[in-house]
Structures are given as structure tokens and as C-alpha cells.
LOSE-608282 format. One line per 8 residues: number of its first residue (from 0); for each residue x, y, z of N, C-alpha, C. Coordinates in steps of 0.001 Angstrom, whole numbers, plus 524288, in hexadecimal, padded with zeros to 5 digits. Layout:
LOSE-608282
NUM) X/Y/Z/X/Y/Z/X/Y/Z  ...;
end
This chain:
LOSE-608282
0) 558F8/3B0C9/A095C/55CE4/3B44D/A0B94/55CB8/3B419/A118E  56083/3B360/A136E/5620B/3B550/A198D/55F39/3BA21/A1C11  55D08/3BA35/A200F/55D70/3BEF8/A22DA/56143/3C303/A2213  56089/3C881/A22F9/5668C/3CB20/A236D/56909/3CCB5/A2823  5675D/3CA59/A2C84/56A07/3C9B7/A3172/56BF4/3C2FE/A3191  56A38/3BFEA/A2E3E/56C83/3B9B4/A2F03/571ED/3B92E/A2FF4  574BA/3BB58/A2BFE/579FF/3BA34/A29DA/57BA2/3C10C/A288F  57AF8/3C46A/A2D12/57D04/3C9E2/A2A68/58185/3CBFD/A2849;
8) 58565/3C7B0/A2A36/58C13/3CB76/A28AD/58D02/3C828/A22E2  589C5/3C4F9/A21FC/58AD3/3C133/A1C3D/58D60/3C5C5/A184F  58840/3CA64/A1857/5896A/3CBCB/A1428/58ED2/3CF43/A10CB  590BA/3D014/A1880/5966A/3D22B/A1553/59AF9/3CF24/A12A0  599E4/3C9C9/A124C/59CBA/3C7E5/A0F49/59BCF/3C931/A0951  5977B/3C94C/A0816/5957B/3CCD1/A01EC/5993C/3D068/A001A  59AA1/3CDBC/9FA00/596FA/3CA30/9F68B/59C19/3C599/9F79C  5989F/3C1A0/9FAD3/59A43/3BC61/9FBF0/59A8A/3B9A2/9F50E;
16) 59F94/3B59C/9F54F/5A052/3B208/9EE85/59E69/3ABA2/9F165  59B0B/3AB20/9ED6C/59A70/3A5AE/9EF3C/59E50/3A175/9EAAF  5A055/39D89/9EC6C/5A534/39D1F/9E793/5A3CD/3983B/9E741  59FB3/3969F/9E629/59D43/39162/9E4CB/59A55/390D8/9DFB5  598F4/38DE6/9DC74/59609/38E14/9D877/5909C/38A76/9D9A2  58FB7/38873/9DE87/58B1E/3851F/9DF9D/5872A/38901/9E17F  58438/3874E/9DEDE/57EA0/38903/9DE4A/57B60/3882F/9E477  57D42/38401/9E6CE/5793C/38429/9EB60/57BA8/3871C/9EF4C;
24) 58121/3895B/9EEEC/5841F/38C8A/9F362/58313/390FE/9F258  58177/392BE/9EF18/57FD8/3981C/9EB8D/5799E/39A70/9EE9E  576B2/3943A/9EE08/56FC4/395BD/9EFB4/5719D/3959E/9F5F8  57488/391C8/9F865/572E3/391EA/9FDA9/575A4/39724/9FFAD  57BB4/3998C/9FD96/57B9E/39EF8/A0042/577ED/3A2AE/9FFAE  575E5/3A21F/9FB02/57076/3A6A1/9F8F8/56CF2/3A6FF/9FE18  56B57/3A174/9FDF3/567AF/3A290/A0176/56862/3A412/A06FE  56DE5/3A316/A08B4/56ED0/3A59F/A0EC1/5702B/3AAD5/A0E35;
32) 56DF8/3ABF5/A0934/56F9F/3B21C/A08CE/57277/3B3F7/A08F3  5768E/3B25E/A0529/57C0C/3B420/A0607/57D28/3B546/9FFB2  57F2E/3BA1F/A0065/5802B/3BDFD/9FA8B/584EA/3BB22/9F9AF  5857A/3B9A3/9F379/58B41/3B8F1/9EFC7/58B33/3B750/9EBC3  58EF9/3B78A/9E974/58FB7/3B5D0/9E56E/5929A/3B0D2/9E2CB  592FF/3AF98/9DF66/5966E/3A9B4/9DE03/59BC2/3AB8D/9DB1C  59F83/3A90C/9DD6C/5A421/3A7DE/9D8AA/5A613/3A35A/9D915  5A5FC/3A053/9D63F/5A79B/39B08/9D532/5AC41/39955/9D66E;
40) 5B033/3965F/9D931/5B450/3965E/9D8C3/5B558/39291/9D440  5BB8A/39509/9CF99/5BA77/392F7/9CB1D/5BF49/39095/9CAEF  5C1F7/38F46/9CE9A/5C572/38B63/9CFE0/5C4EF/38499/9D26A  5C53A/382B7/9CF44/5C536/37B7D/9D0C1/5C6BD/37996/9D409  5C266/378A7/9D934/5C502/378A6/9DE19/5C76B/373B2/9DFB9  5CA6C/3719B/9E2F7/5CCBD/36C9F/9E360/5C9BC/367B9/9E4B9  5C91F/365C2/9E1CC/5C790/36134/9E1AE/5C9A9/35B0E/9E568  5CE0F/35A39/9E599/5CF4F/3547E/9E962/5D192/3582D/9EF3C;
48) 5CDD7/3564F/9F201/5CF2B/35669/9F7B5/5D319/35454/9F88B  5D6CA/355C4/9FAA7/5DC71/35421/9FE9F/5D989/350A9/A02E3  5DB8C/34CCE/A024B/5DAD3/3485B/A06E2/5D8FB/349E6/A0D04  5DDBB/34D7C/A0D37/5DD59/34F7E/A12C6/5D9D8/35271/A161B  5D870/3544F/A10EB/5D3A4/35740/A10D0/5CE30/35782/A124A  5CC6F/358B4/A16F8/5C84D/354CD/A18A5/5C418/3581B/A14FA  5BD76/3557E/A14D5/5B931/3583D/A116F/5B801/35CE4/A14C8  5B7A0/35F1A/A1837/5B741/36451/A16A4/5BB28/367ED/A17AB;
56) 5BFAC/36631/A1826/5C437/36A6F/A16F0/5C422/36AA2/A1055  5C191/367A8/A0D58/5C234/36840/A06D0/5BDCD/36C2C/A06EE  5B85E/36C42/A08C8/5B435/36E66/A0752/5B5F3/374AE/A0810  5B8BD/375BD/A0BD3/5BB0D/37C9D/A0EB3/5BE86/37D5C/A0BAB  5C1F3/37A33/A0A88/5C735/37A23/A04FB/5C412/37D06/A001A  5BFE0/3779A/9FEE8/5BF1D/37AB0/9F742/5BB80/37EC5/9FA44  5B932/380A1/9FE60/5B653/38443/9FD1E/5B925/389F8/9FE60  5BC8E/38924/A01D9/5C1FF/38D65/A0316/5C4EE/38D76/9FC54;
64) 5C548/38B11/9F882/5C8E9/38998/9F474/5C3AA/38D36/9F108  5BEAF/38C03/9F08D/5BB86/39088/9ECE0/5B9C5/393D0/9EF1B  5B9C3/3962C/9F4DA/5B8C2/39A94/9F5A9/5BDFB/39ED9/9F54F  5C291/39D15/9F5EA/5C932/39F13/9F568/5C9B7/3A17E/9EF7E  5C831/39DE8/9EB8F/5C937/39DC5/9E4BD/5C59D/3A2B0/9E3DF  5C123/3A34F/9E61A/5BCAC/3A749/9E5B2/5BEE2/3AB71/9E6FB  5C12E/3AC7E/9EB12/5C1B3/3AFF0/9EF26/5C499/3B3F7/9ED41  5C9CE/3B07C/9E9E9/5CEE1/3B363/9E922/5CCBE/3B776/9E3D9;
72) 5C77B/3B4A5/9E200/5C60F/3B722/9DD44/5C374/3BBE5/9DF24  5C176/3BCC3/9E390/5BEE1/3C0F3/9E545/5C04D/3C280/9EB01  5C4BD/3C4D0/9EAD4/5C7F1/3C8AA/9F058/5C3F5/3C9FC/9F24B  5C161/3C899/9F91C/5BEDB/3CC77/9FA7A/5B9E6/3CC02/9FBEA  5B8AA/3C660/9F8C7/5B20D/3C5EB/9F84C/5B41D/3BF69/9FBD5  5AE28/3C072/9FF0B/5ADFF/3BB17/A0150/5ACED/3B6C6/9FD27  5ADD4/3B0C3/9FCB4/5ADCF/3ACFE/9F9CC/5AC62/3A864/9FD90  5A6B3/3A584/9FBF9/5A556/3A18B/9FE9F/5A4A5/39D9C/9FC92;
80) 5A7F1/39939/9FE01/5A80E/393CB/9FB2C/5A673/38FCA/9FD79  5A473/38B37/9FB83/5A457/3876F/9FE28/5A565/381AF/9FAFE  5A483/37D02/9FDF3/5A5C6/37841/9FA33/5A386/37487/9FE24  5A252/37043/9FD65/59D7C/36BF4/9FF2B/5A135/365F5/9FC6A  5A0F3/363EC/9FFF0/5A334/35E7C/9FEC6/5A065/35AB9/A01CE  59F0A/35587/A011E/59D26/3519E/A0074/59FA0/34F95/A054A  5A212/34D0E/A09C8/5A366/3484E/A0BE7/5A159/34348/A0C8D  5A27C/3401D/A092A/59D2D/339E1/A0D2D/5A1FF/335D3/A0BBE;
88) 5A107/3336A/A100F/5A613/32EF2/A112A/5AB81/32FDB/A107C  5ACC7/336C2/A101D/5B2D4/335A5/A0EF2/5B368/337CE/A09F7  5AF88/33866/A05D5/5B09E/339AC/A019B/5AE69/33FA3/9FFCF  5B10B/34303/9FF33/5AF33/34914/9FD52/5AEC7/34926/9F891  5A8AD/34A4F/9F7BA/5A560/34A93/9F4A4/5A5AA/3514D/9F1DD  5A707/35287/9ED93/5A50B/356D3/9EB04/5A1B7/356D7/9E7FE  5A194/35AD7/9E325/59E22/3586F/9DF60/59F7B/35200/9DCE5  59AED/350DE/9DA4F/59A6F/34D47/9D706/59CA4/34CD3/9D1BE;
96) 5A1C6/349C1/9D061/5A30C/3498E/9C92F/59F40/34864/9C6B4  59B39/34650/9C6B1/596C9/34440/9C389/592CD/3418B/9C4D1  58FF6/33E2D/9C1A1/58C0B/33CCA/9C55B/58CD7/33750/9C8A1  590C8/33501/9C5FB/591F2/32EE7/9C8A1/59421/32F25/9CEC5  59693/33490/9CDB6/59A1C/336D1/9D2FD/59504/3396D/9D612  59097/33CD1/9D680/58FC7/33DEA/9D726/58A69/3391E/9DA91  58A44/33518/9D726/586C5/3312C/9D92B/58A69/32F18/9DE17  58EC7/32D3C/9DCFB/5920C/329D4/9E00C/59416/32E3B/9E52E;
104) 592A9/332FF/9E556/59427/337C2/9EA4A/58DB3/3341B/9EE51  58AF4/33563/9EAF8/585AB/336A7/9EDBE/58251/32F1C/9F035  5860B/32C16/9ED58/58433/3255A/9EF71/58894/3263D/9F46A  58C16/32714/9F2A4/59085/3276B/9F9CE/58F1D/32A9D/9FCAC  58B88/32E31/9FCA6/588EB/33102/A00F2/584B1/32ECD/A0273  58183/32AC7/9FEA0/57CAF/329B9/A0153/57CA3/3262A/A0661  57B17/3272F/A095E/57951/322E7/A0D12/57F1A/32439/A11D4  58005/32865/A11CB/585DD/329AD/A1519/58511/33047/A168E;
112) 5887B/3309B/A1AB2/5878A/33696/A1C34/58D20/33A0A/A1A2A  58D43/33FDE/A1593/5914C/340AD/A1409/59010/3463F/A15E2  59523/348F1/A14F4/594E6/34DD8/A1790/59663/35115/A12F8  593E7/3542B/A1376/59189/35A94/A0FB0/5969B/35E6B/A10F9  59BDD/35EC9/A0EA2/59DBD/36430/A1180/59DDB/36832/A0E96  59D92/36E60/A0F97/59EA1/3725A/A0DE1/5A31F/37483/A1098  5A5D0/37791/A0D62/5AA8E/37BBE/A0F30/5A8AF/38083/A0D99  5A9CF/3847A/A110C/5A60C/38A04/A0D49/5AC4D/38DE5/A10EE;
120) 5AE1C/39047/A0C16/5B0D4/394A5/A0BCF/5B04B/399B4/A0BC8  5B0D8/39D32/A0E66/5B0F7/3A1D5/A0CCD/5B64C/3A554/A0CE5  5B798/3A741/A095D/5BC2B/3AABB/A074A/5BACD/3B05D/A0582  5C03A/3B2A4/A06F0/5C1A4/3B8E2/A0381/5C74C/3B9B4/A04A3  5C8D0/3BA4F/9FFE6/5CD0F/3BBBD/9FDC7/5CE81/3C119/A00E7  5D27B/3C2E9/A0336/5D49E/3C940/A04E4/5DA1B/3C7A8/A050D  5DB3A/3C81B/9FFD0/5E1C0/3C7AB/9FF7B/5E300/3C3CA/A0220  5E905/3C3C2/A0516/5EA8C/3C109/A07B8/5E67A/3BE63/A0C81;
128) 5E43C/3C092/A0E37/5E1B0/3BE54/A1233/5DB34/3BDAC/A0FF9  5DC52/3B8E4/A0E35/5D556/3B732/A0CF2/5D192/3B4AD/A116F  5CCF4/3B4EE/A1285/5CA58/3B3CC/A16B9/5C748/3AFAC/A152F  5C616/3AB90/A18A0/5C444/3A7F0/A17BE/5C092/3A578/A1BFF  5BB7C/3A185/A1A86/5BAE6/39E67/A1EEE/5B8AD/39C2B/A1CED  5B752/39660/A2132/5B3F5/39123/A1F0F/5AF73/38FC2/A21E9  5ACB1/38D9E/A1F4A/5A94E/389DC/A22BA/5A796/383B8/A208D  5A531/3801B/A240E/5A413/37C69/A20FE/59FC1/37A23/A22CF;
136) 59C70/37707/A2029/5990D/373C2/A221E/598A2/36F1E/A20A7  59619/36A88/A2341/595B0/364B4/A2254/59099/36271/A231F  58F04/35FA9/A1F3F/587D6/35D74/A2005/58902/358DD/A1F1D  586D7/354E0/A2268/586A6/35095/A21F5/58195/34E7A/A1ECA  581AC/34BEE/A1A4C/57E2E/34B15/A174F/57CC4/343A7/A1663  57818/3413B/A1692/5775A/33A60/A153E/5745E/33CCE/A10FA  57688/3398F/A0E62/57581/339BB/A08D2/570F4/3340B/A0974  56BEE/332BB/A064B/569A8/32E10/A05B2/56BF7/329D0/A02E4;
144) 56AE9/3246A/A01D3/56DD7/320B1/A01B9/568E5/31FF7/9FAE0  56893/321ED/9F7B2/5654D/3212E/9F241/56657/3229F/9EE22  568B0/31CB7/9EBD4/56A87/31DAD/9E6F0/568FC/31F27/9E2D9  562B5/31EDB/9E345/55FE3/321A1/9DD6F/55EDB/32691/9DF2D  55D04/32A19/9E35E/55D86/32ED7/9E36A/5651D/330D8/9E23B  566BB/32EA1/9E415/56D94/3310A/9E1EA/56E58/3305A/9DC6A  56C25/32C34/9DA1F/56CE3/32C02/9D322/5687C/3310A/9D028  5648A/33149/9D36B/56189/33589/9D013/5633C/33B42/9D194;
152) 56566/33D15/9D5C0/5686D/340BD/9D6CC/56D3F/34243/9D166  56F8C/33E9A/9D417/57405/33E8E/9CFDE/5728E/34053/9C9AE  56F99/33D14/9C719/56D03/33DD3/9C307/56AC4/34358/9C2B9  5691C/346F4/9C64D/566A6/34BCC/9C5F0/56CE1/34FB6/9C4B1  57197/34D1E/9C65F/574F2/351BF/9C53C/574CA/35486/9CAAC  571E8/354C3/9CF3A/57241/35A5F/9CFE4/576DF/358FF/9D48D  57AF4/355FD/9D3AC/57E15/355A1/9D6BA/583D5/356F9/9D4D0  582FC/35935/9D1E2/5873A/35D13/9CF2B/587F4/3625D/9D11A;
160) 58D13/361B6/9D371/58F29/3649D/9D5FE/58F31/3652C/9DCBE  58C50/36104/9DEDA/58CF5/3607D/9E273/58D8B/35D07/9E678  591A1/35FB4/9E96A/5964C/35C8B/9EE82/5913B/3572A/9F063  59334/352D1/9EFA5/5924A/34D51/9F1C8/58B81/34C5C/9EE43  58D3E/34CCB/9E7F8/58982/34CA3/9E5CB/5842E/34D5B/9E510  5824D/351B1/9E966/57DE6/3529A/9E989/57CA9/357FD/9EC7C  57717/358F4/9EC58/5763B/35F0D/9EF28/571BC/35DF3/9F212  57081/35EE4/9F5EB/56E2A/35C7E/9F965/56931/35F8A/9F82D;
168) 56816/365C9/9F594/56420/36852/9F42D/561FD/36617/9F0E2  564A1/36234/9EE1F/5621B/35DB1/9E92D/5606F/358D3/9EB2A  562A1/3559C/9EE99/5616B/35196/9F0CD/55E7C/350CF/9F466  55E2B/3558E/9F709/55A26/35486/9FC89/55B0C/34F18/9FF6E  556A2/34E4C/A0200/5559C/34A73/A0461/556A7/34351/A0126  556BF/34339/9FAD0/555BD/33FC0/9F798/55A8D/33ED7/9F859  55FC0/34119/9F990/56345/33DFA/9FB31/5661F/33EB6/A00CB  56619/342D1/A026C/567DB/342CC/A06C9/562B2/3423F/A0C0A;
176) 5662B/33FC7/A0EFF/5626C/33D2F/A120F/5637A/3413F/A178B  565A8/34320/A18E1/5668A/348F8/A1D1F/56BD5/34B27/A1E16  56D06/34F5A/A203D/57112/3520B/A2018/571CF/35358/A2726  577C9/3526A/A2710/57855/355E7/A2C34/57AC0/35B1A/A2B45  57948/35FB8/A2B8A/57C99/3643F/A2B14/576E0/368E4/A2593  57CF3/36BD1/A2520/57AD4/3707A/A228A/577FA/36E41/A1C58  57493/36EEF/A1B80/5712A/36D0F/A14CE/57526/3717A/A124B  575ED/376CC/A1315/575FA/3794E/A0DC1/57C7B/377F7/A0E97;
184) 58097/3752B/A114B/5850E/3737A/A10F4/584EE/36F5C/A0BD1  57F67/36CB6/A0D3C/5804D/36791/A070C/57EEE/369C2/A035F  57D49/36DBC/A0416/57A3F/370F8/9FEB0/57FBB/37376/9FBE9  5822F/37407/9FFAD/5896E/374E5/9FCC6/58A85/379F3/A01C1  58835/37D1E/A03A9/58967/382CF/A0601/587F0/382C5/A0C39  589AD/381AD/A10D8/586ED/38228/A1557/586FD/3887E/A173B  582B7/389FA/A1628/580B8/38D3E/A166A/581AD/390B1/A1D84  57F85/38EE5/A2128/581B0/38FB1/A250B/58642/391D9/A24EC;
192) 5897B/38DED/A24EB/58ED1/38E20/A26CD/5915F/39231/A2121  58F66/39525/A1DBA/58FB8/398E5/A1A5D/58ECC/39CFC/A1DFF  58B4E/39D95/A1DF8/589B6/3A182/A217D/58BE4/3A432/A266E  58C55/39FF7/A28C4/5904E/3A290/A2CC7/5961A/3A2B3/A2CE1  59888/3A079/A27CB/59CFF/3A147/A2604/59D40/3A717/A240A  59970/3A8AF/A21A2/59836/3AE35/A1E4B/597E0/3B2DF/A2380  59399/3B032/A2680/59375/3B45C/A29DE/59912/3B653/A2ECA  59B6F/3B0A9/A3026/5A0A9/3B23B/A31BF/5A58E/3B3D5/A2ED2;
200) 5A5B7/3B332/A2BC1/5A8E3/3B6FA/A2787/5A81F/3BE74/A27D2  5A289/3BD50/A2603/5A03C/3C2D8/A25A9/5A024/3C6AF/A2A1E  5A086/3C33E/A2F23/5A01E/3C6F7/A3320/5A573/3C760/A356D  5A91B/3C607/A3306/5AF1B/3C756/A36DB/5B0E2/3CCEB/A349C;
end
């Protein structure tokens, strides 16, 4: 837990919705000490990026698109979303269809530098005039250039469900070889830049 002078005006956003169903965005707000709860958004969010569209105007899109769907369900209550996408060479990476896809994400990252993005939303519904704001972050991640650590990965599964086939709390060092930027951004949530999204909200 936080101090209670760290982050003091957080708490009038309470009871903050977290509108994600991932498990590691769940532990890392826990631990910055931040009270809420989950509601899932249970709408199928869009899938093919518009061309025009650069990668992280999509990442602020789907995460503005499930914190909005949440929101309208609960007038009133803050709603915090986010979404994490993959960039390396041009190609935006989400989850993995399976494991052939999920091998062939993680050999085009090896041995190249790809970028980690998050979009993180926050919303509330007040009738006509709903309030909103964004933030985002970007980690530059080298992935290692080893094809039998990426086949035994793969084989473990634990790259199900996550943006550019892998979780870096699982891989450590055995595949990624260093990062520029925020860790808990690849972990899916940049934490920071939460925080002081929460706290400037809270204090206007």
C-alpha cells in the first residue's frame, strides 16, 4: 500500500471500475493502492485497425471504446480502461490466435527493437456531458534472437492472452534482452502515468 499522503486526492474518485478482465492490471493497481472494483466490458471490441490509423491512436481508441461501454452502464462512477498493443516493424501485434501465431509474433521480434504501447482511459458518464481523459505510454523492448527458448515458451501456454505474445513477468531476462521505458507498461498497465492521470482528475 501507498503512503496516505503519496497520492491523497486518489481517493475521491472511489469506488473507482476497473473495466478490464486481466489479471496483471488488477495486481499492479492493488498494489499502488488503489481501491476498485472490476466490470468487464462485455462488448466485442473492434478488431481491424483503419489504415490511417496510426498504433497508438488504436491503443486510446479500444481503451476509450471499453472504458465508454462500462461507463454508460454505471452513471456517475469513474471507469478505468486500458489496452496494450505490440508495434515491431510496422506490424500491430495483439493477442495471439494460437500457438503457430503466437510463435511466428515472438521469432519477428527476436533480434529487433519493438515498441510496447498502452492507451489508458478514464471515463464517467453525466448525461449529456460525459468527462473524459487519456494517457499513454511507450517501452521500447529487444526481444533475444533464441529459437529454443521461444519454442519452450510457447509450449508452456502462458502466452495466452497476451499483446505481442508474451508477458515479460514470465519471460524475464530468458527472452528479453532490455527495455527502454516503464516495465509495468509491458506488464500491460503503466502504472505511473495511472497515477497521475487519477490524481489530476481527482483534484479539479
Amino acid at each position: 500500500m501507498l503512503p496516505e499522503t503519496a497520492y491523497p486526492v486518489v481517493g475521491r474518485l472511489a469506488p473507482l471500475i476497473l473495466a478490464s478482465a486481466s489479471p496483471r492490471r488488477r495486481e499492479l493497481l492493488s498494489a499502488a493502492g488503489i481501491v476498485f472494483e472490476v466490470i468487464v466490458c462485455e462488448l466485442r471490441e473492434p478488431s481491424a485497425r483503419p489504415a490511417h490509423v496510426s498504433a497508438r491512436a488504436w491503443a486510446l481508441a479500444l481503451a476509450y471504446f471499453k472504458a465508454r461501454a462500462v461507463a454508460e452502464r454505471r452513471p456517475g462512477r469513474w471507469v478505468l480502461a486500458a489496452d496494450t498493443v505490440v508495434d515491431c516493424d510496422g506490424e500491430l501485434m495483439g493477442k495471439a490466435a494460437d500457438a503457430r501465431d503466437a510463435r511466428r509474433m515472438l521469432l519477428k521480434q527476436a533480434g529487433r527493437r519493438s515498441e510496447v504501447i498502452t492507451g489508458v482511459c478514464l471515463v464517467r458518464e453525466e448525461g449529456a456531458a460525459p468527462r473524459r481523459s487519456f494517457t499513454l505510454a511507450s517501452t521500447g523492448v529487444w526481444m533475444r534472437r533464441d529459437p529454443a527458448r521461444i519454442d519452450a515458451y510457447v509450449a508452456s501456454e502462458q502466452w495466452r492472452g497476451k499483446a505481442g505474445a508474451y508477458g515479460i513477468q514470465d519471460v524475464g531476462d530468458h527472452l528479453v534482452e532490455r527495455i527502454d521505458g516503464s516495465f509495468s507498461n509491458v506488464v500491460g498497465l503503466p502504472v505511473e502515468r495511472v497515477l497521475a492521470l487519477l490524481e489530476r482528475i481527482a483534484g479539479r
